[in-house]
mmCIF file of the C-alpha atoms, coordinates in Angstrom:
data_MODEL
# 
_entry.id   MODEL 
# 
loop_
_atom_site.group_PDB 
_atom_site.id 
_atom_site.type_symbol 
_atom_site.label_atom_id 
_atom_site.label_alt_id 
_atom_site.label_comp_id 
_atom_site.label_asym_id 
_atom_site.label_entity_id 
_atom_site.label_seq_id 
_atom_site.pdbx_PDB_ins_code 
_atom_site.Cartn_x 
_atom_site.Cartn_y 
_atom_site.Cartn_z 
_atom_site.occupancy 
_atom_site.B_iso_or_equiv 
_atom_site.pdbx_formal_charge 
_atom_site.auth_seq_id 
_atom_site.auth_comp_id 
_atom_site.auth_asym_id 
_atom_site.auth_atom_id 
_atom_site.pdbx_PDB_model_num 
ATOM 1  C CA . UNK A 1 1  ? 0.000   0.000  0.000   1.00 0.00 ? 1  UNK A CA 1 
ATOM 2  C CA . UNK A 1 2  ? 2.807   2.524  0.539   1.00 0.00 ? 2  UNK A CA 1 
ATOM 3  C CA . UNK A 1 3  ? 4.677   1.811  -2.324  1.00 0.00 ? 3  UNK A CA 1 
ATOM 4  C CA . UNK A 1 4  ? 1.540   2.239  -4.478  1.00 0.00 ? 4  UNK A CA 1 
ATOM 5  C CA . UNK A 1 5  ? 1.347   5.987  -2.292  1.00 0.00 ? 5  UNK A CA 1 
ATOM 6  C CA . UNK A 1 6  ? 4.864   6.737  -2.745  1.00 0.00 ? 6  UNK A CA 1 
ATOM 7  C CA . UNK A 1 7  ? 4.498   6.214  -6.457  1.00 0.00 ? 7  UNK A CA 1 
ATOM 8  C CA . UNK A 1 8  ? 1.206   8.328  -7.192  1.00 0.00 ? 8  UNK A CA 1 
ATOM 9  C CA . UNK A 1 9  ? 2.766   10.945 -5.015  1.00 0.00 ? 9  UNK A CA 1 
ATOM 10 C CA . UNK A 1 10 ? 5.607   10.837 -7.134  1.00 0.00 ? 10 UNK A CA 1 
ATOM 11 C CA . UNK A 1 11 ? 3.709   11.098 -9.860  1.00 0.00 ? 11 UNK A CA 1 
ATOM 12 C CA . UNK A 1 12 ? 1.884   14.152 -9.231  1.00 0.00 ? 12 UNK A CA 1 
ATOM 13 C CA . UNK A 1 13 ? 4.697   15.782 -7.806  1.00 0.00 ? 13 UNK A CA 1 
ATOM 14 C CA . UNK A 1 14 ? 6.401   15.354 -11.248 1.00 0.00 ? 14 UNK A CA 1 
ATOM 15 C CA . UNK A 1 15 ? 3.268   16.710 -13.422 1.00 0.00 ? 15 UNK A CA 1 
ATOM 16 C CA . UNK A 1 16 ? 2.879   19.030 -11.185 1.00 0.00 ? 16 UNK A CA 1 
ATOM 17 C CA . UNK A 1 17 ? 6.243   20.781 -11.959 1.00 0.00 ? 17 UNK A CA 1 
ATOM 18 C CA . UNK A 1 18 ? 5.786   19.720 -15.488 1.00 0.00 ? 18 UNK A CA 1 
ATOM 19 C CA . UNK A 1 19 ? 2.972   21.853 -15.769 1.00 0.00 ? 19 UNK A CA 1 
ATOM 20 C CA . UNK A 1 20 ? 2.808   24.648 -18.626 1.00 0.00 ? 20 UNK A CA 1 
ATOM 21 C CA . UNK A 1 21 ? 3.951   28.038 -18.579 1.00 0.00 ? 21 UNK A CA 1 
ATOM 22 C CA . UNK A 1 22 ? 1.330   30.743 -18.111 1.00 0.00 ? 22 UNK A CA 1 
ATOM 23 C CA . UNK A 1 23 ? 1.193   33.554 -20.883 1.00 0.00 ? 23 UNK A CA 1 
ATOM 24 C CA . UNK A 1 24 ? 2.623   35.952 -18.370 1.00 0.00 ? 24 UNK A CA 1 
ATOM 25 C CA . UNK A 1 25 ? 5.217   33.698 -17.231 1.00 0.00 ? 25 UNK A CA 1 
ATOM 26 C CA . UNK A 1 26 ? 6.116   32.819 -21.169 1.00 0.00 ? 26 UNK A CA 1 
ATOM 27 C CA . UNK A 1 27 ? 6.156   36.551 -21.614 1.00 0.00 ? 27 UNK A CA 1 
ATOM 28 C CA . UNK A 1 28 ? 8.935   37.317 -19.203 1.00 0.00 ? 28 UNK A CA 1 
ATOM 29 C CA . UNK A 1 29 ? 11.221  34.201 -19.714 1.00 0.00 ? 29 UNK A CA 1 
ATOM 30 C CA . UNK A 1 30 ? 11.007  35.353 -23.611 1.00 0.00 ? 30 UNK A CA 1 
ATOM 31 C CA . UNK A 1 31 ? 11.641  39.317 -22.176 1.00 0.00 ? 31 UNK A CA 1 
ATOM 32 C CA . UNK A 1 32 ? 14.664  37.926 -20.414 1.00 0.00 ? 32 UNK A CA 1 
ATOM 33 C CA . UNK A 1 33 ? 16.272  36.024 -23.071 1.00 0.00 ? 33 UNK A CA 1 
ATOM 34 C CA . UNK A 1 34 ? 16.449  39.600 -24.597 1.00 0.00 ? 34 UNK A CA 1 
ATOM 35 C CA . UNK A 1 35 ? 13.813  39.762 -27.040 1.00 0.00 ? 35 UNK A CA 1 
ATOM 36 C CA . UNK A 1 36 ? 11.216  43.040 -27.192 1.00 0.00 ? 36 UNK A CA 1 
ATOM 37 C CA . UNK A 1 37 ? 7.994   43.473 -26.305 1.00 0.00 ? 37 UNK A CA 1 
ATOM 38 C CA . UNK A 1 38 ? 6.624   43.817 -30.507 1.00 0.00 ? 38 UNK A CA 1 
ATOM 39 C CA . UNK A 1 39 ? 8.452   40.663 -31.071 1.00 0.00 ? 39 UNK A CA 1 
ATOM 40 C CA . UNK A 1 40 ? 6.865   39.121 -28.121 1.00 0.00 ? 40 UNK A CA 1 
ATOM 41 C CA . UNK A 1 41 ? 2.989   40.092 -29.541 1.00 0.00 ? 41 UNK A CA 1 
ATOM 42 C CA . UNK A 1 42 ? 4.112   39.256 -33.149 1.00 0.00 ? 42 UNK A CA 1 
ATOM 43 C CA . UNK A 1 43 ? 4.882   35.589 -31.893 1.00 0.00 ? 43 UNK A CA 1 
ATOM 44 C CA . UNK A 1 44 ? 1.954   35.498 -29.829 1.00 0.00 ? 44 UNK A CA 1 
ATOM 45 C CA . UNK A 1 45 ? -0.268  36.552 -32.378 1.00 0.00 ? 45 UNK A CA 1 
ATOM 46 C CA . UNK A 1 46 ? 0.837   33.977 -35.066 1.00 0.00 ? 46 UNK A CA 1 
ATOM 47 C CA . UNK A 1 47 ? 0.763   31.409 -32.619 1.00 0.00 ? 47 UNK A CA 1 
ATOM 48 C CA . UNK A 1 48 ? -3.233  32.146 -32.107 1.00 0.00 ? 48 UNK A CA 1 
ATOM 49 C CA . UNK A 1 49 ? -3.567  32.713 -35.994 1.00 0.00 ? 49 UNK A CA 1 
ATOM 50 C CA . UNK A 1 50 ? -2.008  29.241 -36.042 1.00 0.00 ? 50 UNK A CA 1 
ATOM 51 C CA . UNK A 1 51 ? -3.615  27.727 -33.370 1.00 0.00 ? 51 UNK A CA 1 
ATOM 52 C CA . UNK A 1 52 ? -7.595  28.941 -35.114 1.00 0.00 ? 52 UNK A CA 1 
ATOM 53 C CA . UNK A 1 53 ? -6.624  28.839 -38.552 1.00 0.00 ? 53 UNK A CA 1 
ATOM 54 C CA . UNK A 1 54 ? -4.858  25.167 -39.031 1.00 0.00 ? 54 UNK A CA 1 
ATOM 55 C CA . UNK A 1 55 ? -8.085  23.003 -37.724 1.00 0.00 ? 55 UNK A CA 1 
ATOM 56 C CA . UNK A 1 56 ? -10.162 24.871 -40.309 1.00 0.00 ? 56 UNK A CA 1 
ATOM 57 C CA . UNK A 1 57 ? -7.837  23.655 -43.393 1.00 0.00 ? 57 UNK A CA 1 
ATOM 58 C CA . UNK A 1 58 ? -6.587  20.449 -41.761 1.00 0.00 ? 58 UNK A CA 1 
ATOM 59 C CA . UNK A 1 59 ? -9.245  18.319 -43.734 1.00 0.00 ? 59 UNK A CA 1 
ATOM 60 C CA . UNK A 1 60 ? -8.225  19.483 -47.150 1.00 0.00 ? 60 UNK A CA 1 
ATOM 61 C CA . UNK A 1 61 ? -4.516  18.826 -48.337 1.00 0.00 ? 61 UNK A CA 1 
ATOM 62 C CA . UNK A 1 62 ? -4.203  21.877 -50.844 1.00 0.00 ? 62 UNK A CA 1 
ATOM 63 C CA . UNK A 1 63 ? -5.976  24.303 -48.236 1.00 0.00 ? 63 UNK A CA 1 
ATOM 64 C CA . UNK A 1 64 ? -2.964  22.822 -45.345 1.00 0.00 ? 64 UNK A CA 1 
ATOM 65 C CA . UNK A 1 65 ? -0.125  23.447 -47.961 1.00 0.00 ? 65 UNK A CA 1 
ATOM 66 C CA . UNK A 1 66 ? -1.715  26.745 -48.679 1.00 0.00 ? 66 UNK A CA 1 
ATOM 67 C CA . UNK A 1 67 ? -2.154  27.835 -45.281 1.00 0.00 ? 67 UNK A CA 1 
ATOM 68 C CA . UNK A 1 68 ? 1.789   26.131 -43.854 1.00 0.00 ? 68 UNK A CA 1 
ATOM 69 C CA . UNK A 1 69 ? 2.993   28.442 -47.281 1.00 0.00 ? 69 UNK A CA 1 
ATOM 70 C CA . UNK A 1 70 ? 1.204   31.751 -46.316 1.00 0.00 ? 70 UNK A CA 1 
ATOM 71 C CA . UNK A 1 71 ? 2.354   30.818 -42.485 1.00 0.00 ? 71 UNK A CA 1 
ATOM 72 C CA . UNK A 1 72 ? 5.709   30.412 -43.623 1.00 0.00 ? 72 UNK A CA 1 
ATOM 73 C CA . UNK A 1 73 ? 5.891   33.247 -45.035 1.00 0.00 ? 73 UNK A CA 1 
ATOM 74 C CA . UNK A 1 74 ? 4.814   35.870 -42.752 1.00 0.00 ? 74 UNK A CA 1 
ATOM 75 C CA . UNK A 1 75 ? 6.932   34.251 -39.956 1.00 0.00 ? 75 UNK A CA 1 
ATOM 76 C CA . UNK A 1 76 ? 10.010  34.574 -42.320 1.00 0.00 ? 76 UNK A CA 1 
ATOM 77 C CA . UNK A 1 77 ? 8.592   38.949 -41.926 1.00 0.00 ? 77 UNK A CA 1 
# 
């Protein structure tokens, strides 16, 4: 019975420090490795474009390569 307690324990205490970053948090580890605050928002805001846009197309091939192109692109910007 302990060792079956020990190892759940373990196991949250593990996912529990493995949990994600906040947007804040993100924010100022990103501000600390030296990059500005516009380059912060113009990641964030093609991760969201990414994040709504990509289900939409995912069904059709041509609309994916289409949309990964245009993404592509403007991240290269």
């Amino acid at each position: 019975m302990f060792n079956l307690f020990y190892f759940l324990f373990c196991a949250l205490a593990i996912s529990a420090f493995a949990a994600p970053l906040t947007e804040e948090e993100a924010n100022a580890e990103l501000r600390a490795a030296g990059m500005t605050q516009a380059s912060i928002d113009g990641l964030d805001a093609l991760s969201k474009k990414f994040a709504t846009g990509f289900p939409l197309v995912k069904p059709d091939k041509e609309a994916t390569d289409k949309f990964i192109a245009d993404y592509r692109s403007e991240s290269e910007k």
